[in-house]
C-alpha positions as CSV (number, residue, x, y, z in Angstrom):
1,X,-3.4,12.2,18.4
2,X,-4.3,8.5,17.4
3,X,-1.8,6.9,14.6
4,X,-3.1,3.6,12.7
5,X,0.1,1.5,12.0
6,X,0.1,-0.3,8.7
7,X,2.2,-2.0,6.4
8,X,2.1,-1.6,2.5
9,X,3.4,-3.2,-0.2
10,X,4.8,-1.0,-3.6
11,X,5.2,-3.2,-6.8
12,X,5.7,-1.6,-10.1
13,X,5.6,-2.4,-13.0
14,X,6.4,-0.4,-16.4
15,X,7.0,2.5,-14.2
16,X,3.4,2.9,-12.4
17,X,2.5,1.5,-8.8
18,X,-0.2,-1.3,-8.2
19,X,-2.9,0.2,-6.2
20,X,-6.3,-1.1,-4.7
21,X,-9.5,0.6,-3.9
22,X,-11.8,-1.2,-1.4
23,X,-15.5,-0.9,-1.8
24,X,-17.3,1.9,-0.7
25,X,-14.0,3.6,-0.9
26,X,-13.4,7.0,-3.4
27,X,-9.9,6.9,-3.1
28,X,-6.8,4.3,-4.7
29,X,-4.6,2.9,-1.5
30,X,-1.2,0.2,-1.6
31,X,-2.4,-2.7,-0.7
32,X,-2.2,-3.8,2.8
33,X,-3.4,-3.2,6.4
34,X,-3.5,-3.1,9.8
35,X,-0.5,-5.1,12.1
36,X,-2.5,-7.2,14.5
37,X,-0.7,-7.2,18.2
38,X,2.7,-8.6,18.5
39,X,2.9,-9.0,14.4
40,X,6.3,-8.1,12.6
41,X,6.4,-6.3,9.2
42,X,6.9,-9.0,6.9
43,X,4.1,-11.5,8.4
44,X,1.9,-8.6,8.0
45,X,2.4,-7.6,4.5
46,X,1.8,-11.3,3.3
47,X,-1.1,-11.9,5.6
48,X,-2.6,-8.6,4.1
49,X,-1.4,-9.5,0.3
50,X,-3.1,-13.0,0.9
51,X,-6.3,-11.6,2.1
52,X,-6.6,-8.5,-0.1
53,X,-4.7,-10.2,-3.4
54,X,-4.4,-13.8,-3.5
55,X,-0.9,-14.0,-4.1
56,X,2.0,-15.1,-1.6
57,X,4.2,-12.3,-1.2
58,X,8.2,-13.9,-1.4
59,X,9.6,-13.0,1.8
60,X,13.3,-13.6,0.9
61,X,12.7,-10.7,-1.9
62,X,11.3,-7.7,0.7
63,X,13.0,-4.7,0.9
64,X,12.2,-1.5,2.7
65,X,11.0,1.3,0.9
66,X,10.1,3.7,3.6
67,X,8.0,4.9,6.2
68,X,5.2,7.6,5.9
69,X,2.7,9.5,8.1
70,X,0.4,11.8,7.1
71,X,-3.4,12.2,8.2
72,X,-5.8,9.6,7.4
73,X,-7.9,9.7,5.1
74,X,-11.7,9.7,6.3
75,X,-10.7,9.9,9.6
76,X,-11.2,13.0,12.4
77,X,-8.1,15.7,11.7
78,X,-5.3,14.6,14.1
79,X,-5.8,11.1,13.2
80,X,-2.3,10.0,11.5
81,X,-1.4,6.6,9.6
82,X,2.0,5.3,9.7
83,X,2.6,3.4,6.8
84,X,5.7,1.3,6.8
85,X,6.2,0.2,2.9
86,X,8.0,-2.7,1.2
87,X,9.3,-3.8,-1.9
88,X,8.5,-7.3,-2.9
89,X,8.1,-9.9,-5.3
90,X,5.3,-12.3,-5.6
91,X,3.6,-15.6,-6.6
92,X,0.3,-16.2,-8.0
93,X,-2.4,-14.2,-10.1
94,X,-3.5,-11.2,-9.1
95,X,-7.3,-10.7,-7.8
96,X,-9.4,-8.5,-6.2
97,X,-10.2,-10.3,-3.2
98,X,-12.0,-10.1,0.1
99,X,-13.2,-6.1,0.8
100,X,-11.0,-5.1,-2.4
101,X,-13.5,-4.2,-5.7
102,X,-11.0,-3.2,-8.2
103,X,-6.9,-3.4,-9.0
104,X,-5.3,-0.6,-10.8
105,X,-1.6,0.5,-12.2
106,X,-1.1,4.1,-10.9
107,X,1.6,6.6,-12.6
108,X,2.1,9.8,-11.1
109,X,0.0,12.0,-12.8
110,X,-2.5,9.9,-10.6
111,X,-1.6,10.9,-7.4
112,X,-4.6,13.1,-6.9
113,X,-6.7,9.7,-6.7
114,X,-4.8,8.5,-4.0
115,X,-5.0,8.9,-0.4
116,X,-2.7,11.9,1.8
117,X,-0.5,8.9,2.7
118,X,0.1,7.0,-0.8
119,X,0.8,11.0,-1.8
120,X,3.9,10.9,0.0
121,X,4.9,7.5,-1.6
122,X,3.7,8.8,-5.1
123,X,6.5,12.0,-4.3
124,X,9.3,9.7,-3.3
125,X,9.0,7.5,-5.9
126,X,9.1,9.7,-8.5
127,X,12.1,11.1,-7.1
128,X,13.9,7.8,-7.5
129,X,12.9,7.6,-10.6
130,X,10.9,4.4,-10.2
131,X,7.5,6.0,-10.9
132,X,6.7,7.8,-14.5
């Protein structure tokens, strides 16, 4: 069994989730990636946030929000991602950048457009309320 290890970020906002869909891509994702070797959580998520956003994540503001697995989308059965979420503010203006084609606010009722793993945030979420 392989596991890709990533790091997410969950902002809301008015009770839906800020989502990204990369090019070529059919389904909505949190934004953020792959940890390169050696790299902790937090430098991560702003590295990926940079890349995919253009906006500094605040570190001093992170929180964690959870940990899911479930199998990767697009990827052979067995094939797991780990996604290891914060909470976070940010600075800057929000942009579709490098492999990222469109931005979206996500409420629940759109958890069919999002991938196995964001379906497990989507639940949680709306168990805490946080997500309408």
């Amino acid at each position: 069994m392989r596991e890709i290890d990533k790091v997410a970020w969950i902002r809301i906002e008015d009770g839906r989730v800020l989502c990204a869909r990369s090019r070529g891509k059919d389904v909505w994702y949190l934004p953020g990636g792959k940890r390169e070797p050696g790299e902790a959580d937090l430098a991560t998520l702003a590295r990926e946030i940079a890349e995919e956003l253009g906006v500094a994540i605040v570190p001093e503001s992170a929180v964690p929000a959870g940990t899911f697995t479930a199998q990767a989308h697009g990827r052979a059965a067995g094939t797991l991602v780990r996604m290891t979420c914060y909470a976070a503010d940010y600075r800057g203006t929000l942009r579709p950048a490098s492999e990222i084609e469109e931005l979206a606010w996500l409420g629940y009722a759109d958890r069919h457009r999002v991938s196995p793993a964001n379906q497990l945030v989507f639940e949680h979420l709306r168990s805490t309320g946080t997500l309408r």
